[in-house]
C-alpha positions in Angstrom: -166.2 -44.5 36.9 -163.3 -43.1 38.7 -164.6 -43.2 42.1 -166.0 -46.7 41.6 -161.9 -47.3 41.5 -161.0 -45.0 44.8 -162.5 -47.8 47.7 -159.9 -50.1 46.1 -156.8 -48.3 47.0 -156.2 -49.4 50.2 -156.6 -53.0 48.9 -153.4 -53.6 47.4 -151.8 -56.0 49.7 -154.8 -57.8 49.5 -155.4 -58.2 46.1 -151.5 -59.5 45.3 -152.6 -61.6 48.1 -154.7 -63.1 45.7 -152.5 -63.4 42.5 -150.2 -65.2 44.5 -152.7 -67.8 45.8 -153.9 -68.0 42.3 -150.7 -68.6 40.2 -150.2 -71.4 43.1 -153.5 -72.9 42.1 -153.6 -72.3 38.6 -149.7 -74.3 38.7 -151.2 -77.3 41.4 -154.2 -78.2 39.0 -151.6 -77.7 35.4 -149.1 -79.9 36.8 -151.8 -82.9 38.1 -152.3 -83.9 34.5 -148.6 -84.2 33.3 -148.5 -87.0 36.5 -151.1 -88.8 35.9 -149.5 -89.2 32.0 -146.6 -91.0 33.8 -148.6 -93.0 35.9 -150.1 -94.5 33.4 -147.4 -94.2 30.7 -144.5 -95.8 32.7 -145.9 -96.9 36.2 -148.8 -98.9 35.0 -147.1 -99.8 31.7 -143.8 -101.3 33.1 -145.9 -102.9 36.2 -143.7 -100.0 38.2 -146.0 -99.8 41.8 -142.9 -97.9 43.2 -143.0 -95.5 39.9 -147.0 -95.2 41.1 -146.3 -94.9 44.6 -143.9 -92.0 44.8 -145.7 -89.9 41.9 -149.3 -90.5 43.6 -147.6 -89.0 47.0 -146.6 -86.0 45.1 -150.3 -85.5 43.6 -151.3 -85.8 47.3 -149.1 -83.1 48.4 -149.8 -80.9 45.0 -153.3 -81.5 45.5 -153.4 -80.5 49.2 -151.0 -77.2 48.2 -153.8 -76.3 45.8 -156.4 -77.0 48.6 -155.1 -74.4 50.6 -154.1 -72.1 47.8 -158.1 -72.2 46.5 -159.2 -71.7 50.7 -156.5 -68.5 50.9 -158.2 -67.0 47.5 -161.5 -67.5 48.8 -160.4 -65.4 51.9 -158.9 -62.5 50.5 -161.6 -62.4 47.7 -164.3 -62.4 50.1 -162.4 -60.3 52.6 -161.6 -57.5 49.4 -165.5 -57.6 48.1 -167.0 -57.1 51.8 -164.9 -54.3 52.0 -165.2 -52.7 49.0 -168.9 -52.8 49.4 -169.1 -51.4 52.7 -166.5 -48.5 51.7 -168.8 -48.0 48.5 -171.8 -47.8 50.3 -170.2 -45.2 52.8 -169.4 -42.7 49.9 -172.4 -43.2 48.7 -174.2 -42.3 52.0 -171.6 -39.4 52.7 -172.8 -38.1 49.1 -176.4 -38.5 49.5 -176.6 -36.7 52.7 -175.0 -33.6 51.2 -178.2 -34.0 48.7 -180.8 -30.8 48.5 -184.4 -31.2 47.8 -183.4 -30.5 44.0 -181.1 -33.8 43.9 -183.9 -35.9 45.7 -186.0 -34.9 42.5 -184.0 -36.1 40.2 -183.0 -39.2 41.8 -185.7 -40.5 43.8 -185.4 -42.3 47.1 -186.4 -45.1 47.1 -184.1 -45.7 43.7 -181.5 -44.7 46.1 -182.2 -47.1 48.5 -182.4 -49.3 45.9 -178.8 -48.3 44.5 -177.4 -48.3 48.2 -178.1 -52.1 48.8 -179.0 -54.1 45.7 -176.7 -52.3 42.8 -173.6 -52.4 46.0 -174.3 -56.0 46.7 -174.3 -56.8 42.8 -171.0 -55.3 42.3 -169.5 -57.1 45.6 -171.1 -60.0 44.1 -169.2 -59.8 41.0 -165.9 -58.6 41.9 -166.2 -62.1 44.0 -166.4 -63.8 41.1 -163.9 -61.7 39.3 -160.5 -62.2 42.1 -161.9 -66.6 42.4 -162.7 -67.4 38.9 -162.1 -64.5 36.0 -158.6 -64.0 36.5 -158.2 -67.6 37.7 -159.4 -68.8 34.1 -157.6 -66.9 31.6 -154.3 -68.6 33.4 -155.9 -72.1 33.6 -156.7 -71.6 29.7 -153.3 -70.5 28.4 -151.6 -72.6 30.5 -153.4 -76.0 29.2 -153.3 -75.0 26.0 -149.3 -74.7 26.2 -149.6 -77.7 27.9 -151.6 -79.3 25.0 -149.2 -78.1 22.3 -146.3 -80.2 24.6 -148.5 -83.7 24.5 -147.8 -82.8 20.5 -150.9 -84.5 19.3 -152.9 -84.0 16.0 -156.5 -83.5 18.4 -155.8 -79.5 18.7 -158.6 -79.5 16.5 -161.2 -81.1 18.1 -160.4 -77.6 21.4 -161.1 -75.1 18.3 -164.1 -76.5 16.8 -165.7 -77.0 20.5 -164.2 -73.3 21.3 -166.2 -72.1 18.2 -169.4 -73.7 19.2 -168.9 -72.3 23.1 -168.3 -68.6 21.5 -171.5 -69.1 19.4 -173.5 -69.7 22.1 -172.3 -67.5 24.1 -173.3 -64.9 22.0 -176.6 -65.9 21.6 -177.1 -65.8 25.5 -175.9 -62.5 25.7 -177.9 -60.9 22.9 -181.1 -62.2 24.2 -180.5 -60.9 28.2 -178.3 -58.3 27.9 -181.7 -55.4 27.7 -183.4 -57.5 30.3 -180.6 -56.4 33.1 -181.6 -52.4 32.9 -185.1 -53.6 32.8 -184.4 -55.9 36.4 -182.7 -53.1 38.1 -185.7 -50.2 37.0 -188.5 -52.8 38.2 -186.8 -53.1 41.3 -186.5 -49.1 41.7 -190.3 -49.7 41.3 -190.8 -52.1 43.6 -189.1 -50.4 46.5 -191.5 -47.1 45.6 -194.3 -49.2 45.7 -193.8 -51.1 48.7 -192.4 -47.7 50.2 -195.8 -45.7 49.1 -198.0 -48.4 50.8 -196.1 -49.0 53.7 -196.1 -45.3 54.4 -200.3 -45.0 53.6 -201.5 -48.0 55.2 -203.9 -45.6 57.5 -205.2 -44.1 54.5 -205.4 -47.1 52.7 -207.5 -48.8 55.6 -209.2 -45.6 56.2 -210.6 -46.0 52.4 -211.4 -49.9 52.3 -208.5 -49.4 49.4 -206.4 -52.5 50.4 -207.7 -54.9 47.4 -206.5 -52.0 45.4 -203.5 -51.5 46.5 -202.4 -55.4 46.2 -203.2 -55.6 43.0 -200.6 -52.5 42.0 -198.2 -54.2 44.0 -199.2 -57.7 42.4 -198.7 -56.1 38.6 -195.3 -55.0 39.7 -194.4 -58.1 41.4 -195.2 -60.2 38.3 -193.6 -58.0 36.2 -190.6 -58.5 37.9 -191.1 -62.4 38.2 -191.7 -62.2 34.5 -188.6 -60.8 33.5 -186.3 -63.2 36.0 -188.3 -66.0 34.7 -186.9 -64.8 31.0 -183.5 -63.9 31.9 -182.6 -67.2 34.2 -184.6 -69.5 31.8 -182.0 -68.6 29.0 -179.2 -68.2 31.0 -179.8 -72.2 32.5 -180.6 -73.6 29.0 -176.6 -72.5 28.5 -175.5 -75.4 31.5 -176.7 -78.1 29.8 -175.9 -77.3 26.3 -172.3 -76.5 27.6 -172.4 -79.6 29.2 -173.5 -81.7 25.8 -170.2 -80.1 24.1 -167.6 -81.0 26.4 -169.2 -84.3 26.4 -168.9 -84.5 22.8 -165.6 -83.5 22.7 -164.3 -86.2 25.0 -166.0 -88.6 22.8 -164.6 -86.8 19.9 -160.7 -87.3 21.7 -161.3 -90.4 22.5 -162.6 -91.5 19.4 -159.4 -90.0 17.3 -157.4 -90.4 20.1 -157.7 -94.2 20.0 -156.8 -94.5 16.2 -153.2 -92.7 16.9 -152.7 -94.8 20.1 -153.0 -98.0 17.8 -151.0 -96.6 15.3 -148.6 -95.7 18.1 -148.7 -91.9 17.7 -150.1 -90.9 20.9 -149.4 -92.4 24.5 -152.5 -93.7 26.5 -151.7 -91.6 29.6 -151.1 -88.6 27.0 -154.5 -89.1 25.7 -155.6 -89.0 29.4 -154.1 -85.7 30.1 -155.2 -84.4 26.9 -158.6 -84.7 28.0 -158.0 -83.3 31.2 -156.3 -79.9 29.5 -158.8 -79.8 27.1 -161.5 -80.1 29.9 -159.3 -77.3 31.4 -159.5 -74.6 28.6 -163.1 -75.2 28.0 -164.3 -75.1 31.9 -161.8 -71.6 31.3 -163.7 -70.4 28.5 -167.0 -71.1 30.2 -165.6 -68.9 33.7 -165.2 -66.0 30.9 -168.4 -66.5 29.2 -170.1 -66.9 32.5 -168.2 -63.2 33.2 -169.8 -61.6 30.4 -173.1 -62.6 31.1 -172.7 -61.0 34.6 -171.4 -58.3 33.3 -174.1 -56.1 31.6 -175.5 -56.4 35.3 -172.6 -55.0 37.0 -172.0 -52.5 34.5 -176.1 -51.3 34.7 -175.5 -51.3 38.6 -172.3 -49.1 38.1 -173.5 -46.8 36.4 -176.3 -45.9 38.8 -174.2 -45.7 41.0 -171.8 -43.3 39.4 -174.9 -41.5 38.4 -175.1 -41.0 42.8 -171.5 -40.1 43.1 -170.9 -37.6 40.1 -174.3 -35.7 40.5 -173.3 -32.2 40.8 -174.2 -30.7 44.5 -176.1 -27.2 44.2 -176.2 -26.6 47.8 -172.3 -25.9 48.0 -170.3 -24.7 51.2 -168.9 -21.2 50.9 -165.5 -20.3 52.5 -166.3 -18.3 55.4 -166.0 -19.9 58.4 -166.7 -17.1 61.5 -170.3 -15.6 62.0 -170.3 -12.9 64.7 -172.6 -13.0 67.6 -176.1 -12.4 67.6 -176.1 -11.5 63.9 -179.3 -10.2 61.8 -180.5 -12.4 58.9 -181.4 -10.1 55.5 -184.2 -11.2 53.3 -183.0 -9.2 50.2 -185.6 -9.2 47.0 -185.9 -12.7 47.4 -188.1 -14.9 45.3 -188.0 -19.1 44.7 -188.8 -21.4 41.9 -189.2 -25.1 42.6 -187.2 -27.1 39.9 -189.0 -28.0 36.9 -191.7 -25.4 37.7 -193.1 -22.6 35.9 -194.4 -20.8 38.6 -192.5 -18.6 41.6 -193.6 -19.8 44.8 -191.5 -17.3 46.4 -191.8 -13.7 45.0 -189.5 -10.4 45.9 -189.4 -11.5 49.7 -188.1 -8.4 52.3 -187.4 -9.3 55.7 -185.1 -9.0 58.8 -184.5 -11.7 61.7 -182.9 -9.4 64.9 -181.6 -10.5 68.0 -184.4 -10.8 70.6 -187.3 -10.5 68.3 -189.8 -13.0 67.5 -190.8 -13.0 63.9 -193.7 -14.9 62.6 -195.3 -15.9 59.4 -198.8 -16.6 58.9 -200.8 -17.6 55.7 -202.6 -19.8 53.3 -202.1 -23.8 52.7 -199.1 -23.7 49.7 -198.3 -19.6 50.2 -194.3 -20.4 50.8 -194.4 -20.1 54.4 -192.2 -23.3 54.9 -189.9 -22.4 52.0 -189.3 -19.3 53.7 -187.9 -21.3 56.5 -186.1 -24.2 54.6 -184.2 -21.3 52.7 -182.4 -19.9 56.0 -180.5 -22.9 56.8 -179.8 -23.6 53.2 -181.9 -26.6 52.5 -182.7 -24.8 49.0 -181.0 -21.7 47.6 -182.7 -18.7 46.3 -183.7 -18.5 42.9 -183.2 -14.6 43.0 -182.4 -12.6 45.4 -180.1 -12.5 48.6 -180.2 -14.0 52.2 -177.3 -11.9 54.7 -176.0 -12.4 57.7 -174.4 -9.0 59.0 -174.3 -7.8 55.1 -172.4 -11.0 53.6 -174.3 -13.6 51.7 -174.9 -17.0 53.2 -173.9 -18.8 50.4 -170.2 -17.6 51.3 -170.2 -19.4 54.9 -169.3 -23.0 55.4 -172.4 -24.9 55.5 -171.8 -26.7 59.4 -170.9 -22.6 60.7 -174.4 -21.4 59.1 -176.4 -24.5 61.0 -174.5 -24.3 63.9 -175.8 -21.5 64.5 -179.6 -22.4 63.5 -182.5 -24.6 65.4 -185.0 -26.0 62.7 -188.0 -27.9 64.2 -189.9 -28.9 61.2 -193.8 -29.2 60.4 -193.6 -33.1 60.7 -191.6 -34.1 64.2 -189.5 -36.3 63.1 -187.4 -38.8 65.9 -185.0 -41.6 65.0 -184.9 -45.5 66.6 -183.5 -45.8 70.1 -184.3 -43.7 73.9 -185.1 -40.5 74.3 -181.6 -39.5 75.3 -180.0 -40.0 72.1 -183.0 -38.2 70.3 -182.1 -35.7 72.7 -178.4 -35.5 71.9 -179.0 -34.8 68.2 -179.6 -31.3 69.4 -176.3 -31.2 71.4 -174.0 -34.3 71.2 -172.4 -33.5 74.9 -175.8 -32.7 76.6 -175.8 -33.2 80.7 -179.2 -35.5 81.9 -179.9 -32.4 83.6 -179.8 -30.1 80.0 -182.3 -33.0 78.7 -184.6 -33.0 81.5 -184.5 -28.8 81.8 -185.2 -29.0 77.7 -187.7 -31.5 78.0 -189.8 -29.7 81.0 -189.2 -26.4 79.0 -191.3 -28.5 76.0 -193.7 -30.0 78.2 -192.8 -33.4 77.8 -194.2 -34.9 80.9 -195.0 -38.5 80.0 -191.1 -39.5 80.0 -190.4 -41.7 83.0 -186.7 -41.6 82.5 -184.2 -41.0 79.6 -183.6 -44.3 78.7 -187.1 -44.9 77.4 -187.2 -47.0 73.8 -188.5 -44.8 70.9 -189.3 -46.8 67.9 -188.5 -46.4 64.7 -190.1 -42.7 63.1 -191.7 -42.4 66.7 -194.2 -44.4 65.9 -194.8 -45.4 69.7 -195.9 -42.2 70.8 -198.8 -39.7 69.5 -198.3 -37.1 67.1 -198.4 -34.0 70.1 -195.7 -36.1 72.1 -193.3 -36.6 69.2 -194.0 -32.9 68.1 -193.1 -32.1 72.1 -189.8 -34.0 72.0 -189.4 -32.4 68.5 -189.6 -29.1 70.3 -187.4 -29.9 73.1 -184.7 -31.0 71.1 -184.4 -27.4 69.4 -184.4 -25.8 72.4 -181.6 -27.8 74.3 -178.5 -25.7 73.6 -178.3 -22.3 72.4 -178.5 -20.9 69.2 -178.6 -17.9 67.3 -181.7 -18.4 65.3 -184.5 -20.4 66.1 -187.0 -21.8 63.5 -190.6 -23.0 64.3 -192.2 -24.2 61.4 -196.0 -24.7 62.5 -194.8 -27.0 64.8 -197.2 -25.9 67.4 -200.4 -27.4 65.2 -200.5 -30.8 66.9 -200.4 -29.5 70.2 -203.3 -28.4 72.3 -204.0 -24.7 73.1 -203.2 -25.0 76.7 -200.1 -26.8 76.2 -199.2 -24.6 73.6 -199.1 -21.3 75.7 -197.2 -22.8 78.4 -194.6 -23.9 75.8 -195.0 -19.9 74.2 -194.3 -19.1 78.1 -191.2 -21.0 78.2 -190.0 -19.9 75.0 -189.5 -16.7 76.4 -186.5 -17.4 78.0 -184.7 -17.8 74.3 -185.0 -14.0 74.6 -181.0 -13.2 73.2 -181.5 -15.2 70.0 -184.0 -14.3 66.5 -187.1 -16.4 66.5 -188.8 -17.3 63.6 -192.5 -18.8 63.8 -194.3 -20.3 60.9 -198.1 -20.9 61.7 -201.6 -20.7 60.7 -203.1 -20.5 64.2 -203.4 -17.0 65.0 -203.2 -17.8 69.0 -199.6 -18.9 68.5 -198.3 -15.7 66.8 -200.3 -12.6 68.5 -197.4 -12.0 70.8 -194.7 -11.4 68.4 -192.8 -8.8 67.3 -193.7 -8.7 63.9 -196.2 -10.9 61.9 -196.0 -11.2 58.0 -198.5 -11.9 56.0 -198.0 -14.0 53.0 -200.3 -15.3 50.2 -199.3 -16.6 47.3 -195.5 -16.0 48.3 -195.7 -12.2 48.6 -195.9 -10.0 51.7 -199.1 -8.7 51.4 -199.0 -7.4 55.2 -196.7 -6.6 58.5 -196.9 -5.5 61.7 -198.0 -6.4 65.2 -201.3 -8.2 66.2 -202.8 -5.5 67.0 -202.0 -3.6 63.7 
């Protein structure tokens, strides 16, 4: 949980901030009590107005102090959680982006969506609570009880036996919905994957008439959810009103025995009124606590998914070399790859070479290891066995940013983020010219841009599947690189459009290209095609070979 801790750091100030607001408070509303006992002990009972007066103009002024006291808490508190929160969910973002294929296995994503938002805005929730009312009621309590054992009264008794009855049920409340908070936080993983799932296959889902279908799996999910809330909050708002019944009772209870010592003289009538106040104090305490405890099987579920995100172990790990020499030559080595939890190699004894101004391609079956091939070069997945070089020295020794500096990767699905087509086009090179744009986007073919500041909406999804795989293209191409990887990103594209892209391609003549396809027509020009079915070379050489 150490790294829970590390966005609080450079809180400090803040937090002591806090303490001193509270011990303000928590003095205001301990002092309030102890006036009104004078009040009505000497003002009222030696018809003293002056007496009243002066005291009820201090109250005033106390009870305005502890105004501003309880506003300042609220502040800081709310200033501290916000922050926290949005530090928290920054790590975890840093971490997740470092994730490989093999992490996003283990924890899915939309559990890690789920973790980013709802588990973070739990724990802000909660460490609200914590800074305005945990640590504000264990100094309320012990501070009226001390001011209880002052009033010296013989009603001590009456706090304990309505403390034991609080503790009791208490206990009860957490027993019964302290499994149901792991159970709210999985359904909600669920949820999210569900919603996720349809969202993503609503053509197919149309396409299939499967909609009725598909609302009813999201229906079972959504009432399993409700059921469990419905459980959990049902309990937990049966506790108000029973709490509620036993400070009742034990004002009656005060009052009752309290009236018996005041006509035998042995208690004050403004005593007895503070009494109830202080008493009304440690119970409201012991009920902040409670309340704390029911919260915190919550938080502590939602931590520890969250520490399961920040203490996962990274297997894609930067190496320590930083310089790769120009226009170097990638070695496949006796390579072979085995997807996590599989039995079978989907890569097997792999022998290659990328060179400077060669094209390389790859052709083969649906599922040979075509694409793995490619996602292994810029270190998306590591070998299983094996070695990938660059100029003789594994790749797993250089820093991850020098190794993808120096690669383009257009994948199989074109892939463009929400806003214009200039800052799609920047991804590719962050200090690109409007004249490098338009030179990469003619080069690509992209020829239904008006201008640069055209909207593309979120996953592309205003444009056709041949014009985002265009734009794909063209931001690979926009500034130089050493090695540049086509994974059949040429399949949405027509054959016309295709070759005058192949043409244009040309002029990337210093660098290694690498071209993953299963159209024959976009390969037959390169240097040397391999042949791969069921993740072995099982042929190379030219087209013509």
């Amino acid at each position: 949980m150490k790294q829970l801790i590390t966005p609080m750091k450079n809180k400090i100030g803040q937090i002591i901030a806090i303490f001193a607001f509270l011990l303000i408070q928590v003095y205001c509303d301990l002092t309030l009590p102890q006036y009104t006992a004078d009040i009505v002990n000497i003002g009222i009972q030696n018809a003293n107005f002056q007496y009243i007066i002066d005291n009820g103009v201090v109250m005033l002024r106390m009870v305005a102090v502890s105004a501003f006291a309880t506003v300042g808490v609220s502040y800081f508190s709310s200033r501290v959680s916000s922050s926290y929160a949005k530090d928290l969910r920054k790590i975890i973002y840093k971490k997740v982006l470092r994730f490989s294929n093999h992490e996003l296995n283990n924890i899915s994503r939309s559990s890690l969506i789920t973790r980013t938002t709802n588990d973070v805005n739990q724990i802000q929730g909660v460490l609200g609570f914590i800074f305005t009312t945990l640590i504000f009621a264990p100094f309320l309590g012990i501070g009226s009880i001390i001011k209880v054992f002052e009033l010296q009264t013989n009603l001590s008794w009456i706090i304990i036996v309505n403390f034991i009855a609080i503790i009791i049920l208490l206990a009860i409340v957490i027993v019964k919905v302290l499994p149901y908070f792991k159970i709210t936080q999985e359904i909600i993983d669920r949820i999210n994957k569900t919603a996720r799932e349809i969202l993503i296959g609503i053509p197919v889902i149309k396409a299939f008439v499967r909609q009725d279908f598909e609302e009813n799996k999201f229906r079972k999910v959504n009432k399993e959810f409700y059921d469990v809330n419905i459980h959990v909050f049902k309990t937990i708002l049966l506790m108000l009103p029973l709490m509620t019944l036993i400070m009742n009772l034990m004002v009656v209870l005060i009052l009752y025995f309290g009236a018996y010592d005041a006509i035998n003289s042995g208690i004050l009538t403004g005593d007895i009124i503070a009494f109830i106040q202080y008493a009304t104090m440690i119970v409201t305490s012991f009920l902040m606590i409670g309340g704390f405890f029911i919260m915190l099987p919550r938080i502590l579920v939602s931590g520890r998914r969250i520490n399961e995100v920040l203490t996962t172990e990274i297997t894609i790990k930067d190496g320590e070399l930083t310089e790769i020499s120009k226009n170097p030559t990638i070695e496949f080595k006796n390579v072979s790859y085995k997807y996590p939890g599989s039995e079978k190699e989907t890569l097997k004894n792999i022998n290659f070479s990328l060179k400077p101004g060669r094209t390389t391609a790859i052709i083969g079956g649906t599922g040979s290891g075509k694409s793995t091939i490619l996602n292994l070069i810029p270190r998306l997945q590591d070998p299983s066995s094996g070695e990938i070089l660059i100029d003789g020295k594994n790749i797993k020794n250089f820093k991850l940013k020098s190794l993808r500096d120096k690669i383009s990767f257009t994948p199989q699905k074109a892939i463009l983020f929400q806003g214009d087509v200039k800052s799609n086009m920047k991804i590719g090179k962050s200090n690109a010219s409007d004249e490098e744009i338009n030179n990469a986007l003619n080069l690509a073919q992209v020829d239904f841009v008006e201008n640069l500041s055209e909207e593309i909406a979120q996953g592309g999804s205003n444009f056709s599947g041949g014009q985002k795989q265009r734009l794909s293209i063209a931001r690979a191409i926009i500034d130089h690189h050493e090695f540049y990887l086509f994974d059949d990103c040429f399949s949405a594209l027509d054959m016309n459009t295709e070759r005058k892209i192949k043409n244009n391609l040309k002029d990337l003549k210093d660098s290694s290209v690498l071209i993953v396809s299963q159209r024959i027509s976009t390969i037959m020009d390169a240097d040397e095609i391999l042949v791969i079915d069921n993740g072995e070379i099982v042929d190379r050489g030219t087209h013509e070979k």
